[in-house]
C-alpha positions in Angstrom: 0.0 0.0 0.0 2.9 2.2 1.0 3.9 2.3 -2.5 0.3 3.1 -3.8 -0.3 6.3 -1.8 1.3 9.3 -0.1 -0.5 8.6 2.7 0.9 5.5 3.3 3.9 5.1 5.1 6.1 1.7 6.0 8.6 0.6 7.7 10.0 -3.5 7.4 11.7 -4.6 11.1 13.5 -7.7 11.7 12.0 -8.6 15.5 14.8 -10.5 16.5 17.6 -7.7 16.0 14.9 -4.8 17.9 13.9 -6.4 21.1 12.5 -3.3 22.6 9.9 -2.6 19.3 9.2 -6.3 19.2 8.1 -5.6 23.3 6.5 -2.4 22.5 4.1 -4.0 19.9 3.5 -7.3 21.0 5.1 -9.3 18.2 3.6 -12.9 18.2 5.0 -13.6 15.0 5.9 -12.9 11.7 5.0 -10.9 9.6 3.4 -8.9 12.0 1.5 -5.7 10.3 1.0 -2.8 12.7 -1.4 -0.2 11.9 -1.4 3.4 13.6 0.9 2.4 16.7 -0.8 -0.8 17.6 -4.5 0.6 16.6 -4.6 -3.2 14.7 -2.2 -5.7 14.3 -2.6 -8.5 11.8 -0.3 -11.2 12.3 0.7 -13.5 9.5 0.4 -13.5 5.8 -2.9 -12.4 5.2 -5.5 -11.9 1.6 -5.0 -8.1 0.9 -9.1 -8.2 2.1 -8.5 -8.7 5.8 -5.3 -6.3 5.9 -8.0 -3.6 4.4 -11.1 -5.2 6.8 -8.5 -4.3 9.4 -7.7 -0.5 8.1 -11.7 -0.1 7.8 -12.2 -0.7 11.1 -9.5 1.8 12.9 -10.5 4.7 10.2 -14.3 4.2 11.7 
């Protein structure tokens, strides 16, 4: 999405090398998507419907 739209931004973070984000947002595996700070989180490799199911509901 990040690459789509201005409004988009992303950042890719290996959880093993950053201990203290990994904390901070709960990591409970990977890929972990967090949306607004930890509004969401959608853990795993998910169909591009449920990432934007997930985006729906925080922007609500």
């Amino acid at each position: 999405m990040a690459m789509e739209s201005d409004m988009v931004q992303a950042e890719a973070v290996a959880a093993g090398e950053f201990r203290e984000l990994s904390q901070k947002y709960n990591v409970s595996g990977v890929p972990q998507t967090t949306l607004n700070d930890g509004a969401a989180n959608v853990v795993g490799a998910v169909p591009e419907s449920n990432m934007v199911a997930e985006i729906k509901k925080i922007i609500s």
